[in-house]
PLY file of the C-alpha trace (Angstrom):
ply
format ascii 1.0
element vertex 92
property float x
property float y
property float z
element edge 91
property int vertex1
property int vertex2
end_header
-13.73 -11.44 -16.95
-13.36 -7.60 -17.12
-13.06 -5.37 -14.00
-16.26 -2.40 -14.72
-13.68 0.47 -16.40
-10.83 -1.79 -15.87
-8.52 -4.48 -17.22
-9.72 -7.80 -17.42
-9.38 -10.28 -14.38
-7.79 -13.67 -14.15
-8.26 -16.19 -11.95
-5.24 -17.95 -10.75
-6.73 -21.24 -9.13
-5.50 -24.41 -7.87
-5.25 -27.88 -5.07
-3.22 -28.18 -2.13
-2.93 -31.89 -1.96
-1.15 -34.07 0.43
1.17 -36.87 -0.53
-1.62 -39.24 -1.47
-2.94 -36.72 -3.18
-6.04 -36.03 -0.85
-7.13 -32.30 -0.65
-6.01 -30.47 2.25
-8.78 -28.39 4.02
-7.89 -25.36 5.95
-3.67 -24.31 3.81
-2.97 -21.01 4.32
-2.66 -20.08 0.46
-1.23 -16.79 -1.23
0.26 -15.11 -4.12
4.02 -14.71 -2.89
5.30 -12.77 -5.81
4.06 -11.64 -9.18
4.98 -9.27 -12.32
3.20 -6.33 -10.68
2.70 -5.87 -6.77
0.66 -8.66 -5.24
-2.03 -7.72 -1.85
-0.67 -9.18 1.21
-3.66 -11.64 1.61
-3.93 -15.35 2.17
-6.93 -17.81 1.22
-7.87 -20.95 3.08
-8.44 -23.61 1.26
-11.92 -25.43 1.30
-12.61 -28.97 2.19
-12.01 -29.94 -1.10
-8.58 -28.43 -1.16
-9.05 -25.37 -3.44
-8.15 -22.15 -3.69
-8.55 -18.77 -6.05
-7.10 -15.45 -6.34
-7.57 -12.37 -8.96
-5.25 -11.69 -10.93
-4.67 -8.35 -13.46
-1.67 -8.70 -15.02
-0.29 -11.19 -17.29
3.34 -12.65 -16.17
4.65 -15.55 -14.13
3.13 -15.57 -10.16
4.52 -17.92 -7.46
2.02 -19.36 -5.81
2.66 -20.31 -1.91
1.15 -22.57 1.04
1.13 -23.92 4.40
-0.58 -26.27 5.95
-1.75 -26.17 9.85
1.38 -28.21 10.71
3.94 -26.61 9.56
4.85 -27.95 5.87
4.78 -25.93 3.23
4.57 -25.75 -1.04
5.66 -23.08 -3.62
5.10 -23.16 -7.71
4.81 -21.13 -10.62
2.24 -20.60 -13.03
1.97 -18.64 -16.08
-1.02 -16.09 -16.52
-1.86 -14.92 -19.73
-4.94 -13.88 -22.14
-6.28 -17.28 -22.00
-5.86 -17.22 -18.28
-3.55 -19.55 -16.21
-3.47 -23.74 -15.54
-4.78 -24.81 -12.76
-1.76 -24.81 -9.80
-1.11 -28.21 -7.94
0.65 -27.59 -4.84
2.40 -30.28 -2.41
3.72 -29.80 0.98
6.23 -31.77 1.60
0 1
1 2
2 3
3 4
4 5
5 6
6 7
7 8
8 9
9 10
10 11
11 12
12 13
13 14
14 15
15 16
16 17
17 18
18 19
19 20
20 21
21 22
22 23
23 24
24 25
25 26
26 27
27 28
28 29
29 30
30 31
31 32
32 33
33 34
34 35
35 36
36 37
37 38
38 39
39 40
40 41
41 42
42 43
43 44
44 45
45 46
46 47
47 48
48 49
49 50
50 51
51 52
52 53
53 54
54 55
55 56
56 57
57 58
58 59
59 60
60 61
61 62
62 63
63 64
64 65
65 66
66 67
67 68
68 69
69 70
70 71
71 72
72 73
73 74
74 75
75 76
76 77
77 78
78 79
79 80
80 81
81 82
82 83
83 84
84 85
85 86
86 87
87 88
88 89
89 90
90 91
């Protein structure tokens, strides 16, 4: 996807899953560092456990969550022209 005049926009996506591996509705989700300056925004994740955030550079972002009690999940993913793995994320 390309931004109108811009660079072209990647999606960084993912889960927050619990330890069974069921989705976790309502994780505080956001981009906690990245190769250029990332907003200071979070995303809730739906009832199916998802979440998405734009993305314009290429390079490494780390990914963080929380979940409404407390526990909390951080991972890396790799963004690049062909855009970025989905990102499974854990509390523990």
């Amino acid at each position: 996807m390309t931004a109108p005049g811009g660079p072209a926009v990647r999606l960084v996506t993912g889960t927050v899953l619990d330890a069974d591996g069921a989705p976790v509705a309502g994780a505080s989700v956001h981009l906690a560092d990245g190769p250029v300056p990332v907003p200071d925004i979070a995303a809730l994740t739906g009832p199916d456990g998802r979440f998405s955030f734009p993305v314009g550079a290429d390079g490494v972002y780390t990914v963080a969550c929380r979940t409404a009690d407390g526990r909390g999940a951080r991972a890396a993913v790799a963004v690049g022209p062909a855009g970025a793995p989905p990102v499974e994320l854990r509390p523990g």
